[in-house]
KOLNU-676265 format. One record per residue (C-alpha): residue number from 1; y negated, z negated, x negated. Coordinates in pm, whole numbers, plus 50000, padded with zeros to 5 digits. Layout:
N
REC  num     py     pz     px
REC  NUM      Y      Z      X
...
//
This chain:
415
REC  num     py     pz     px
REC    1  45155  85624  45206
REC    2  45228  85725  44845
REC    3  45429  85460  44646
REC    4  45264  85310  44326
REC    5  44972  85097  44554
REC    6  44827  85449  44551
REC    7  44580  85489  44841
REC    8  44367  85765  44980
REC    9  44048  85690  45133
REC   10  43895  85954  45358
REC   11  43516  85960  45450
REC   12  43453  86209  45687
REC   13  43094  86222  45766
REC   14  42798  86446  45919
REC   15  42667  86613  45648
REC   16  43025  86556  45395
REC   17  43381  86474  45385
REC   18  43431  86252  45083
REC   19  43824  86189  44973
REC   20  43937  85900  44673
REC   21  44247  85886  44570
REC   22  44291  85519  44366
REC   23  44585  85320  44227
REC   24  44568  84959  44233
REC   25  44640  84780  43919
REC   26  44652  84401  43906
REC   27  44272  84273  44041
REC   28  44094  84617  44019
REC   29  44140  84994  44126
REC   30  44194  85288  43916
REC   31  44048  85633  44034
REC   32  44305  85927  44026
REC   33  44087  86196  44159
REC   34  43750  86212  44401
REC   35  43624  86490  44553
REC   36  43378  86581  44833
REC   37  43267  86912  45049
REC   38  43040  87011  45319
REC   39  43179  86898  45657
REC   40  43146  87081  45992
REC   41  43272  87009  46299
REC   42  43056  86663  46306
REC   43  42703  86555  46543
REC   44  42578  86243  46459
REC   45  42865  86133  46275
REC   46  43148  86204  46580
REC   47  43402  86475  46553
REC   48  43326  86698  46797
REC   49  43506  87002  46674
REC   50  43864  86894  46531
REC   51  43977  87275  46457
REC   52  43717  87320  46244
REC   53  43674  86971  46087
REC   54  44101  86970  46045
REC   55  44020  87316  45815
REC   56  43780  87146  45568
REC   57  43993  86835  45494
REC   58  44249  87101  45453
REC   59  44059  87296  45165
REC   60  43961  86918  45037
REC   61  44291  86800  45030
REC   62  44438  87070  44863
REC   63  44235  87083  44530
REC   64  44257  86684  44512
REC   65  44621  86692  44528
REC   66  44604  86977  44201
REC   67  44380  86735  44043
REC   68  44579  86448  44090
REC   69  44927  86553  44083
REC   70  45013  86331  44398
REC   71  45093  86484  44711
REC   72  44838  86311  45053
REC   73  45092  86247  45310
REC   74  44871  85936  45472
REC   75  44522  85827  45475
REC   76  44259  85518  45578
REC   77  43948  85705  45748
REC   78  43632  85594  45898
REC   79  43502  85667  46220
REC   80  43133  85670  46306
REC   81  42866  85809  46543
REC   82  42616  85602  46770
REC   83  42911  85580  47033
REC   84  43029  85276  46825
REC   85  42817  84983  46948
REC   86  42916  84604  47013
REC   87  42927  84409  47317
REC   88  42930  83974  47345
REC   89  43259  83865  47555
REC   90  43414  83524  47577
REC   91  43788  83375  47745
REC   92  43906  83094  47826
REC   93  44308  82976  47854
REC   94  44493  82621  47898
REC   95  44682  82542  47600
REC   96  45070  82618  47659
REC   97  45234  82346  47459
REC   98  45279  82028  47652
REC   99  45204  81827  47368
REC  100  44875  82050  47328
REC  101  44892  82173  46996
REC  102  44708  82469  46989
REC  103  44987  82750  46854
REC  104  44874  83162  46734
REC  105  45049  83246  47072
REC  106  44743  83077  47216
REC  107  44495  83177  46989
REC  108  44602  83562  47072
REC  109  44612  83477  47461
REC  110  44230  83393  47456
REC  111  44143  83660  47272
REC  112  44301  83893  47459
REC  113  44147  83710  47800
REC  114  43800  83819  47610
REC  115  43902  84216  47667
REC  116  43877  84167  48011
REC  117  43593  84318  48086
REC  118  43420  84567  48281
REC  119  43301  84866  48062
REC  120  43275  85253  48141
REC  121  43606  85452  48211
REC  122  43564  85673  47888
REC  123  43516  85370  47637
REC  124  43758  85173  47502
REC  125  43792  84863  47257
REC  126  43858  84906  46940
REC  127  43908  84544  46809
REC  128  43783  84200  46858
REC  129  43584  83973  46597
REC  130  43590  83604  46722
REC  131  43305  83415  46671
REC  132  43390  83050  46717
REC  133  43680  82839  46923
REC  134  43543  82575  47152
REC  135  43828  82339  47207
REC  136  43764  82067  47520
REC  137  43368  82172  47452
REC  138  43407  82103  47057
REC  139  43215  82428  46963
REC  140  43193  82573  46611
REC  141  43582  82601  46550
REC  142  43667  82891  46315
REC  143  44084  82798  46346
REC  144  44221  82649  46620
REC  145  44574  82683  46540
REC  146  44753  82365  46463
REC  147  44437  82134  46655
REC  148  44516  81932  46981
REC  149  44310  82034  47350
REC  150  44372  82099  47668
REC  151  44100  82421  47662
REC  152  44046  82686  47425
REC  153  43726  82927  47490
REC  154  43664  83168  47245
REC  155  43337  83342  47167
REC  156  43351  83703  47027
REC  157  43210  84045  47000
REC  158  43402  84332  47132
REC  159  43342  84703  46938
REC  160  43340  84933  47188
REC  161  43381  85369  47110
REC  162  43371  85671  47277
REC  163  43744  85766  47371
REC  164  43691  86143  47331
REC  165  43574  86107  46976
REC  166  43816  85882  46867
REC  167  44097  86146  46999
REC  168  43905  86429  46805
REC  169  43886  86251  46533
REC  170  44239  86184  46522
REC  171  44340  86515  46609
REC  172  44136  86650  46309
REC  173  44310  86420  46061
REC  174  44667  86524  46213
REC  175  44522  86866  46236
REC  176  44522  86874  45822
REC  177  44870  86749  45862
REC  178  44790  86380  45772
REC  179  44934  86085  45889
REC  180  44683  85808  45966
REC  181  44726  85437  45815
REC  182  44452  85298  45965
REC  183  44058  85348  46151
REC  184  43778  85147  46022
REC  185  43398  85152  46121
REC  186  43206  85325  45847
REC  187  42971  84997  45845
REC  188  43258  84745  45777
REC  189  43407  84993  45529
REC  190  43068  85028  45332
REC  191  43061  84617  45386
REC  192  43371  84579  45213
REC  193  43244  84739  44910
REC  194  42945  84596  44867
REC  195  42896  84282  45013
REC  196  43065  83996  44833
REC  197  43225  83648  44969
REC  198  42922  83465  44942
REC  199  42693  83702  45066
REC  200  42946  83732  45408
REC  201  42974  83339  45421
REC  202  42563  83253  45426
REC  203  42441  83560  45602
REC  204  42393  83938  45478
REC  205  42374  84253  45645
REC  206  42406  84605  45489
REC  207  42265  84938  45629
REC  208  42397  85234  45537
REC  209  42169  85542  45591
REC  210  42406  85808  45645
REC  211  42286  86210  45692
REC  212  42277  86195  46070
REC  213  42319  85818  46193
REC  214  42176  85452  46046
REC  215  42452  85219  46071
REC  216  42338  84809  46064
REC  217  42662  84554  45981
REC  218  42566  84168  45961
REC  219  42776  83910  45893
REC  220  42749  83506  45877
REC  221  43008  83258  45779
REC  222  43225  83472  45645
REC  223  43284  83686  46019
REC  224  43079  83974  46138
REC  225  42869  83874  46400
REC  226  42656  84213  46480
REC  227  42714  84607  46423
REC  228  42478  84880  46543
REC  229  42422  85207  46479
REC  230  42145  85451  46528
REC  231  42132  85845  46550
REC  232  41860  85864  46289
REC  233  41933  85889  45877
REC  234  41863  86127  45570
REC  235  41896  86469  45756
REC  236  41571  86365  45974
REC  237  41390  86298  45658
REC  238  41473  86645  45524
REC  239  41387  86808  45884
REC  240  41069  86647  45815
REC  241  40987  86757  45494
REC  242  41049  87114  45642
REC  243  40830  87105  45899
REC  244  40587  86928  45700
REC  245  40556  87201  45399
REC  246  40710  87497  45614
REC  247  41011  87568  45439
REC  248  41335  87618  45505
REC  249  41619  87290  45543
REC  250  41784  87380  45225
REC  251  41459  87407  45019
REC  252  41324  87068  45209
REC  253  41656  86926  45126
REC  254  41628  86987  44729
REC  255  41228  86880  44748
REC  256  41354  86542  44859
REC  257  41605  86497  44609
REC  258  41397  86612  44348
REC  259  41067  86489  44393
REC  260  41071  86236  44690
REC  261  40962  85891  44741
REC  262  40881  85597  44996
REC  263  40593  85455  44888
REC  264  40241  85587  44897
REC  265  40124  85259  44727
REC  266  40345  85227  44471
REC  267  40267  85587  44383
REC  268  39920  85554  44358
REC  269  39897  85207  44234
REC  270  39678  85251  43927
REC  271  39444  85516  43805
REC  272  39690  85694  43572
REC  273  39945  85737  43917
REC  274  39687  85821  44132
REC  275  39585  86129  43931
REC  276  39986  86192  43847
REC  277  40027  86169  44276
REC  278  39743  86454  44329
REC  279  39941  86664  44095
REC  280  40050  87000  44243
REC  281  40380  87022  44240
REC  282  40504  87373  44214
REC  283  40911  87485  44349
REC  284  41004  87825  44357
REC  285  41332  88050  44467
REC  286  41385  88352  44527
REC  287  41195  88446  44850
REC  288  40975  88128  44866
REC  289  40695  87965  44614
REC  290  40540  87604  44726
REC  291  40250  87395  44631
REC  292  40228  87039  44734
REC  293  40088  86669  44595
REC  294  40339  86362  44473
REC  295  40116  86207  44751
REC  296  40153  86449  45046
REC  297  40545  86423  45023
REC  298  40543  86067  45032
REC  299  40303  86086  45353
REC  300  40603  86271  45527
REC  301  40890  86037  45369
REC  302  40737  85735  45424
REC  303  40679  85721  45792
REC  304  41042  85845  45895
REC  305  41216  85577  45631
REC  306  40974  85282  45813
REC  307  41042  85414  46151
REC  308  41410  85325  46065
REC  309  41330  85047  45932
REC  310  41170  84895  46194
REC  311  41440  84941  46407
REC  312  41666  84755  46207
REC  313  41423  84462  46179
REC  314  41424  84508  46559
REC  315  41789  84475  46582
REC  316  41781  84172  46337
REC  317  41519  84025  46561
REC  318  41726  84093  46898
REC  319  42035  83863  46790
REC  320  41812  83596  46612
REC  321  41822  83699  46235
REC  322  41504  83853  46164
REC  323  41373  83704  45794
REC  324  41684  83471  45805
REC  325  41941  83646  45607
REC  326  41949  83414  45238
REC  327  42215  83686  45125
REC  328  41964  83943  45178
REC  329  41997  84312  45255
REC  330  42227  84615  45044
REC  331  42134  84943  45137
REC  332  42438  85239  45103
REC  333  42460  85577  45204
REC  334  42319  85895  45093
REC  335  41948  85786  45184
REC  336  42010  85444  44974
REC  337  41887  85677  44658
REC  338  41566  85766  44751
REC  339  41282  85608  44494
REC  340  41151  85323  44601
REC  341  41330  85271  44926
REC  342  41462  84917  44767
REC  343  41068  84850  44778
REC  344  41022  84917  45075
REC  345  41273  84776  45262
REC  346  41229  84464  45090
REC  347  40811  84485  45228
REC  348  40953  84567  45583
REC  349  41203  84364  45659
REC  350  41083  84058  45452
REC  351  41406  83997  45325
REC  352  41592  84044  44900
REC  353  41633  84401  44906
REC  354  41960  84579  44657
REC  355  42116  84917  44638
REC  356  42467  84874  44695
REC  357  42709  85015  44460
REC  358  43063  84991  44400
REC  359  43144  84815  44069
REC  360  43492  84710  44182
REC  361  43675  85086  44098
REC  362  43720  85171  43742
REC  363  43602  85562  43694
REC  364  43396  85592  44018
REC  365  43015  85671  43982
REC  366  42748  85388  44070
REC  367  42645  85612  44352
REC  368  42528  85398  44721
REC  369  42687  85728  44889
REC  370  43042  85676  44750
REC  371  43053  85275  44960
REC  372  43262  85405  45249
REC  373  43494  85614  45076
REC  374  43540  85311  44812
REC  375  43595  85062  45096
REC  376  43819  85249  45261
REC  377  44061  85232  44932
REC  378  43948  84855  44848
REC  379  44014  84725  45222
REC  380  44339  84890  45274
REC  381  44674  84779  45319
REC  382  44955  84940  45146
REC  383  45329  84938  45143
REC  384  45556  84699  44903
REC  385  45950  84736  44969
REC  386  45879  84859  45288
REC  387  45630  84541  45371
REC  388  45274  84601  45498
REC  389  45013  84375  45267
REC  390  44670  84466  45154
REC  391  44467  84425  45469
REC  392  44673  84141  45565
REC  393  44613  83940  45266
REC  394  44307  84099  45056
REC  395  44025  83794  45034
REC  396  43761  84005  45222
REC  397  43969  83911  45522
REC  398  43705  84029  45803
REC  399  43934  84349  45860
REC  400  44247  84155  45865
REC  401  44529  84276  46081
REC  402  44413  84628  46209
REC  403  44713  84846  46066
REC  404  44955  84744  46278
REC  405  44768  84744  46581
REC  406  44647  85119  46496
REC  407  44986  85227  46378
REC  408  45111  85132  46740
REC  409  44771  85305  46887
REC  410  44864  85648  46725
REC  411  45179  85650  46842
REC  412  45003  85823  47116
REC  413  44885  86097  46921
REC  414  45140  86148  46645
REC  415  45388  86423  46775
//
């Protein structure tokens, strides 16, 4: 990594690869250069062509190191794709010491008991989030190190991926010829921008509606306790709006940023709105000329963004926190800036409703897309005197650790 606390976050998604390059200055970031360009390579938010995808961040990188005047040796990336998807485990271990305090050696041996087990041959774990200690059957311990038992059980979930798109993904990024300082879920890294300490430590979730996939990250005393991810998003709006007004992708695509919305009722809420959402709405190009109401494009958007949704309420529901989240809801991603999606989801899910933006970088727009990228540079760790720090002692905490156990994991891959 670049000396200076200068760090390079990489977002490579389905639709676009988004790069920051940031410099950390006391409590706050400082943005040297962003840029962003149309990816390929990517289905549903998994690499699945790392020639091609390798090529792109190789035209990326090379205009953001003009623009910045720093040369991208290393960067943080996300991964993402509905192959990520969590899975309950628990172990249990008999305390080493004979006077039974209750040392990290300990604390690591149960959670590495918890990895063991049985999933498919092509998935692997990615990392372990403990949910509570139970020491001699005291449950709710969040730090056992330093108590006194005989027992330790610890109750966790395990994120599980894909192993082949984890290796194309890496082989992309060392493809561009880029070292990689660490992996994060594009869920915690969007978390990490937008979700602040109190929201983690009395119960939030945010879902970031991506182009391809909906990703669903919740989080309760301070831990995450649930991640899930679904191969719907943004892109399936847009496919509707084509099909819908028989156009072309491109031309459906513009329509929705243009003139889309979520909500038929707030559009037609009073006389004045209901004549403005019968109002023909005329686009035009070259080859093409369409006609359509405020009202018959929300009729498409609407059901697709309540279909989605309703299967995070669903998901909510399933592990016990559906309409019991006080720190609400923040929505990110590309699909987070549709009108009155905020609205909606707040009617849906029955829960406070926000866009999430990143206020936390100096000279980065307030745009719900840009929370992965941002994360990516606000949850790193970076190099001091040759000293790892940043992950390992920033106050979000919940991705604590993971550089040094993914600097050992590449290893594999790094020639």
């Amino acid at each position: 990594m670049a000396k200076g606390h200068i760090v390079t976050g990489l977002d490579i998604g389905t639709s676009t690869i988004k790069v920051l390059v940031a410099e950390r200055k006391a409590a706050e970031w400082e943005v040297l250069s962003y840029a962003q360009i149309p990816s390929f390579g990517l289905r549903r938010g998994a690499v699945v062509n790392p020639e091609e995808t390798a090529k792109r961040l190789q035209m990326l990188l090379s205009g953001v190191e003009r623009d910045s005047g720093k040369r991208i040796s290393s960067v943080f990336v996300n991964i993402g794709g509905s192959h990520l998807h969590v899975t309950p485990s628990d172990g249990l271990i008999s305390v080493s010491r004979a006077d039974h305090i209750i040392s990290e050696e300990d604390r690591d041996r149960v959670l590495q008991a918890t990895r063991a087990i049985n999933i498919p041959l092509n998935e692997e774990i990615l990392d372990v989030f403990p949910k509570e200690f139970i020491i001699d059957e005291q449950k709710g311990i969040k730090q056992p190190v330093g108590l006194t038992g005989v027992r330790l059980e610890a109750k966790v979930i395990l994120l599980c991926y894909f192993q082949s798109y984890f290796i194309n993904l890496t082989q992309a990024v060392l493809g561009a010829k880029l070292q990689i300082d660490d992996i994060v879920p594009s869920p915690l890294a969007a978390a990490e921008a937008v979700l602040t300490r109190e929201q983690k430590e009395i119960g939030a979730a945010v879902i970031d509606i991506g182009s391809a996939t909906t990703s669903l990250a919740v989080f309760e005393e301070g831990d995450l306790i649930h991640l899930a991810i679904f191969p719907l998003g943004s892109a399936n709006i847009t496919n509707d709006i084509a099909i819908g007004l028989r156009t072309d992708v491109a031309i459906a695509e513009d329509i929705k940023k243009q003139h889309g919305s979520c909500m038929v009722k707030e559009a037609v809420s009073s006389k004045a709105s209901a004549t403005q959402s019968r109002k023909k709405i005329e686009v035009f190009d070259a080859a093409h000329s369409l006609s359509f109401t405020k009202k018959q494009l929300v009729d498409i958007i609407e059901p697709r963004v309540v279909e989605i949704l309703a299967l995070m309420q669903k998901e909510l529901k399933s592990i016990g926190r559906g309409e019991l989240l006080p720190g609400g809801v923040v929505l990110t991603g590309g699909g987070a800036k549709l009108p009155k999606i905020k609205e909606l989801a707040k009617q849906q899910l029955k829960l406070p409703c926000q866009i999430g933006v990143v206020k936390q970088i100096v000279g980065l727009e307030a745009d719900p897309a840009l929370a992965t990228v941002a994360g990516l540079v606000m949850g790193s760790s970076y190099f001091d005197d040759g000293q790892a720090e940043g992950l390992l002692g920033l106050p979000a905490g919940f991705m604590k650790g993971w550089g040094l156990k993914f600097r050992r994991m590449f290893r594999v891959f790094i020639p």
